[in-house]
N, C-alpha and C positions, 0 to 999 in steps of 0.2 A: 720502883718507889711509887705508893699509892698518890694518885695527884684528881683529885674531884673535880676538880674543872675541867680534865683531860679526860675523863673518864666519862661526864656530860657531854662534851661537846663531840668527842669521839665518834661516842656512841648514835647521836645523833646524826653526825654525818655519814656514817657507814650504812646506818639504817637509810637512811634516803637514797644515798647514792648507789649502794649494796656495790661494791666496784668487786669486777668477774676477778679479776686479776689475785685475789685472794682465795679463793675457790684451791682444793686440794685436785692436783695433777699426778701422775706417775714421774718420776724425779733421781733414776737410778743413779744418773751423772752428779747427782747435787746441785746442780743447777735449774731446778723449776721450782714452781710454787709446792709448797705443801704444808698442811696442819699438825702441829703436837699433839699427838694423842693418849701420851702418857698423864691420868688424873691427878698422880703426883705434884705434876709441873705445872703452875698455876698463876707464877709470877716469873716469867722467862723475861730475865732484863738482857741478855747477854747472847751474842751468837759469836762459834770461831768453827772454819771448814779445819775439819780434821787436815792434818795431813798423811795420816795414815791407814785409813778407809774412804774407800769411795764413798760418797755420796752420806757421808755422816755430819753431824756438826754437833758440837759439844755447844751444851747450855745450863744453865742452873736458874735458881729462884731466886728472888730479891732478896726477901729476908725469911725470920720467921719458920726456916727449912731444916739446915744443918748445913757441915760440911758436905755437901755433895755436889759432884759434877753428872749428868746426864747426855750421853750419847747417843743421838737421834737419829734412826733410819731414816733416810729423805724419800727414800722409794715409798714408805711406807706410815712413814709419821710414827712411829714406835720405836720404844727406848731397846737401844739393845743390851748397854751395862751403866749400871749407877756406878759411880767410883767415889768412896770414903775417902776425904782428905787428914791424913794425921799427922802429928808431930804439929797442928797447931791450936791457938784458942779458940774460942769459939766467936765465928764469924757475926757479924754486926750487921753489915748492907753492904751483900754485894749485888755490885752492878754491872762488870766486864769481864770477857776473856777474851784472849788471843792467845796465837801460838808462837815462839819467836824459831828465831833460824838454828837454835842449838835443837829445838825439839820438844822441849820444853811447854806445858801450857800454862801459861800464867792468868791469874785470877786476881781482878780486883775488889778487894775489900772495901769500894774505895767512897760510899755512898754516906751523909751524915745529915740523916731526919729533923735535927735539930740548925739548921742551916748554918754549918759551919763552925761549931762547936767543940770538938773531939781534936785536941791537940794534934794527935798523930791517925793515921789508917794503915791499912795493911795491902801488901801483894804478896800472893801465895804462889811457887811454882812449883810443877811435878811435872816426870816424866809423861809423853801421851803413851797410855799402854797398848801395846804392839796386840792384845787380846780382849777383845770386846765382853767382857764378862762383869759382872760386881765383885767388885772386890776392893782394898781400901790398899791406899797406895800414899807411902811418906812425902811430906809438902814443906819445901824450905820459905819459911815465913821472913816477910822483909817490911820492915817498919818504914812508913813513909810519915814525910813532914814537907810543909810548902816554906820556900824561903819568904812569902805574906803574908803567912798567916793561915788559919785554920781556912775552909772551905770544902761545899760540897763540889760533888762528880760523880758522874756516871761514865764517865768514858776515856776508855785504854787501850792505847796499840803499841805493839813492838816491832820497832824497826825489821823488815824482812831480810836488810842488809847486813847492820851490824848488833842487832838485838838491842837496842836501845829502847828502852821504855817510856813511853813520853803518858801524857794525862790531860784532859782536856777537863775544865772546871764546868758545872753549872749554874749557869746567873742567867736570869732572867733578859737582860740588855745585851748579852754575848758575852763572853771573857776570855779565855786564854789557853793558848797549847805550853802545856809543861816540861819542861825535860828534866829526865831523870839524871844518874849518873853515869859514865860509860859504861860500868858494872856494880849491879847492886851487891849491898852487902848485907849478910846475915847476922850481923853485928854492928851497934850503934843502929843511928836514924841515916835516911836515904832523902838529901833535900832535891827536892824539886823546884827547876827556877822558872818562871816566864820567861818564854823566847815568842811568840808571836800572839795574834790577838786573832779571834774567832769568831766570826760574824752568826752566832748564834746561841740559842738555848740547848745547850745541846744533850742528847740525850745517851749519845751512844755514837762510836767513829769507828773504823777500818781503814786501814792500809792495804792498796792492792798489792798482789801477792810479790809482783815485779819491787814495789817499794817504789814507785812514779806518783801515785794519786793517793789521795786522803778525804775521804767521805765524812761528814760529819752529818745527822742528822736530830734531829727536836721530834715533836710532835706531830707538827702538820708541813715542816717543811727540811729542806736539807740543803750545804753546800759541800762544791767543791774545791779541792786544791791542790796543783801541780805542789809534789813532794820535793825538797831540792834535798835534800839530806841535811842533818847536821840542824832539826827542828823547822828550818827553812821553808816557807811555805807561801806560794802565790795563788791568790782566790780565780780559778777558771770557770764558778758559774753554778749556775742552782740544781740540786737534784728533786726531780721528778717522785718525791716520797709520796708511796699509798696509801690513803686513808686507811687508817688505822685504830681500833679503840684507845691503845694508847701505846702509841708504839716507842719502842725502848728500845729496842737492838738493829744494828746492822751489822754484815760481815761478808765478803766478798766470796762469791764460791771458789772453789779450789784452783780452777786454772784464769780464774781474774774475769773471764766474761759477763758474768751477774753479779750485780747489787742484793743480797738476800735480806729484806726488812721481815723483823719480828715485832710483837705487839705481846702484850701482857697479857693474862687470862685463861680460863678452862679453855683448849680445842683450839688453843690460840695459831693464825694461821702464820707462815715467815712467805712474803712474795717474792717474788722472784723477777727482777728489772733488769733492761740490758744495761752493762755497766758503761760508762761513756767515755771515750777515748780520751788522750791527751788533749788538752786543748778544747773540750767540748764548749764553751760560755757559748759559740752559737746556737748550740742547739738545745744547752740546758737550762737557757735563762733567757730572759723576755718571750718563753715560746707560747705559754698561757696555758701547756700542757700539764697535767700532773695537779697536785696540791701545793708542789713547791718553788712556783715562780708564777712573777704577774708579770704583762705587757709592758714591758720599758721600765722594768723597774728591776733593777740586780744591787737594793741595798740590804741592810742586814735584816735578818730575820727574828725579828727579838719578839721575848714574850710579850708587849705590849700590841706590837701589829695582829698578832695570831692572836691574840684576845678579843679586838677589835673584829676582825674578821667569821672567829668564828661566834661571837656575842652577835654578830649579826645574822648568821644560819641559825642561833637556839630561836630568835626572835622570831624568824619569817617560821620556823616548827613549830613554837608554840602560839601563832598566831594561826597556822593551818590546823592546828588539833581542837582551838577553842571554834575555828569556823565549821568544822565536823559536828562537833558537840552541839552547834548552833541547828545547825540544819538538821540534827538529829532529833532535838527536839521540838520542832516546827513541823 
């Protein structure tokens, strides 16, 4: 989802800070950094590690695309099959993928431009095909509704245990992890209830593969949270997110060791962090490392603090470019 502020402020700090960590590496395992290099893919909101190729990871566009999923060589940054999704309507804003334990990748439809508007959204699931090629593959469509009401979101993981589909909303001041039903259905609406609350703007989540830790991350900052099962979830501490133009996806590499953060845009890069163990809050939070924790401070991460913050980087940049300009003309 297009967001101007994000896309300013972004932009701005990558340009300063130019952080290596986003730079394209060799990546066979799917576990390092590397660029999308597919020109297609331009609005990549979503990242899930295959689970059935090495070093791949499925992603798609925001909007404005089609039904399409895109499978991405990590060694290489290059698509190796587009996959058409049929048997449904046409997509609105999607924002998420994940894979769950039957095999399955499910697709969230679940993004509403008009802030929370659109009665109902959609989750799409299909088989991951066992052959890397283009070609269009049937998708069982499932109508979702919130037991509060309308609301946007960007972000969806499926339990790696029992395939439960949970949702996490986006607001500005932080909001809430959803759960779905133990099994969705392809008929009627599929209500989603609040079971916990979410210390963040959040843009995008992953479940590690084990099904122990749940990443969530925004813009410029991220948390964590020991998974207890059954929606259950204890805040262990802040994630280390890379500055990003405007980063929108994460998704855990395939054997749970890295954090893989995506960001939106042509050549758009996904970094590659060490994922942080059970129990991380001391190392992940007040360490002053990263974009996403400050010194003694492990409270929520809400869009007004990140607005504050980085309204204060546009200011000290445009206060360096008008001193340029000055001296340029002297």
């Amino acid at each position: 989802m297009r967001r101007p502020f994000a896309l300013l402020a972004g932009a701005l700090l990558v340009g300063a800070l130019a952080a290596p960590a986003a730079s394209a590496s060799p990546a066979g395992d799917g576990d390092a950094s590397f660029r999308i290099k597919d020109p297609r893919i331009t609005e990549s909101s979503g990242l899930a590690a295959s689970h059935l190729h090495k070093g791949v990871y499925w992603t798609h566009n925001d909007s404005d695309d089609g039904p399409y999923l895109y499978a991405v060589d990590s060694a290489t940054g290059r698509t190796l099959a587009r996959i058409t999704l049929s048997g449904i309507g046409t997509p609105r804003d999607v924002e998420a993928v994940s894979i769950g334990p039957d095999g399955r990748i499910y697709v969230g439809d679940i993004g509403d431009n008009l802030g929370g508007t659109w009665p109902y959204v959609w989750i799409y699931a299909l088989p991951e095909p066992k052959k890397l090629v283009d070609r269009t593959v049937r998708a069982t469509q499932y109508v979702v509704k919130y037991s509060d009401g309308a609301r946007d979101a960007e972000s969806m993981v499926v339990d790696p245990k029992d395939g439960r589909v949970y949702i996490v909303d986006k607001k500005e001041d932080g909001g809430h992890l959803y759960e779905g039903p133990a099994t969705l259905s392809s008929s009627g609406s599929n209500i989603f209830k609040p079971v916990a609350t979410v210390d963040l703007w959040a843009t995008d989540a992953a479940l590690s593969p084990d099904g122990e830790q749940l990443a969530v991350r925004g813009y410029f900052g991220g948390v964590l949270y020991d998974w207890e099962g059954g929606g259950r979830i204890k805040r262990a501490g802040r994630l280390n997110v890379p500055l990003q133009g405007q980063g929108e996806s994460v998704t855990y590499s395939a054997d749970g060791t890295k954090l893989m953060f995506g960001s939106e845009g042509a050549d758009s890069p996904v970094t590659a962090q060490d994922a942080p163990g059970k129990g991380a809050s001391s190392s992940s939070s007040g360490s002053g490392s990263g974009s996403g924790s400050a010194p003694g401070d492990d409270g929520p991460v809400s869009g007004r603090n990140l607005k504050v913050g980085a309204g204060a980087l546009i200011v000290l940049a445009l206060g360096f470019f008008g001193l340029r300009r000055r001296r340029g003309r002297q």
